[in-house]
C-alpha positions, 0 to 999 in steps of 0.5 A: 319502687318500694318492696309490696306491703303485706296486703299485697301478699308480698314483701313487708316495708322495712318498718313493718318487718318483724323477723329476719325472715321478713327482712331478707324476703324484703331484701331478696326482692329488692335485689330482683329490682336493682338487678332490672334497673341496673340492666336498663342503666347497661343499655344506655351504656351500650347505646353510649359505647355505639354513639361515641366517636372515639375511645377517648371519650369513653372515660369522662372524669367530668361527667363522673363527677357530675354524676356522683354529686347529682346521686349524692344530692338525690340520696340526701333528699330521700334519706340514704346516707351518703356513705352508702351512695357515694361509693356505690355509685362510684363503684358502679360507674367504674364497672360501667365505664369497663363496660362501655370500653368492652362494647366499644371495641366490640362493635369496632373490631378492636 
């Protein structure tokens, strides 16, 4: 999802920002969109921790990669630097994994 244009009454895009002002209004409301994605990705989180069978399955350093790799191809094709995804998602998927490991015991009585 792009910030709204101008026209919009809302969030200048990047290229139309002039001020700092612009740019942290932009900034601001994009944080709000991560936030609503990142809690969708924490229910499929959820939903995993309640599926697996076993704690053991958990942590999946295969699929970790396959992750990565497949954000790291995204990231190249709409123009986000590797250097930004890479260890964003990684990070990401280590406090998910935390995550899913709380909610596993939880639901178990761990």
């Amino acid at each position: 999802m792009q910030p709204m244009t101008k026209s919009d009454s809302g969030p200048l895009t990047g290229e139309q920002c002039q001020t700092m002002s612009e740019v942290r209004e932009g900034v601001d409301a994009l944080d709000r969109e991560i936030v609503a994605l990142l809690v969708r990705r924490q229910a499929y989180m959820s939903a995993a921790a309640r599926i697996k069978g076993s704690r053991d399955a958990v942590y999946d350093g295969e699929r970790i990669e396959d992750v990565v790799a497949k954000v790291v191809s995204e990231a190249q094709k709409a123009g986000l630097s590797p250097n930004i995804a890479e260890p964003v998602w990684r990070e990401l998927i280590a406090r998910c994994i935390d995550f899913e490991f709380a909610k596993f015991d939880a639901l178990r009585g761990a």
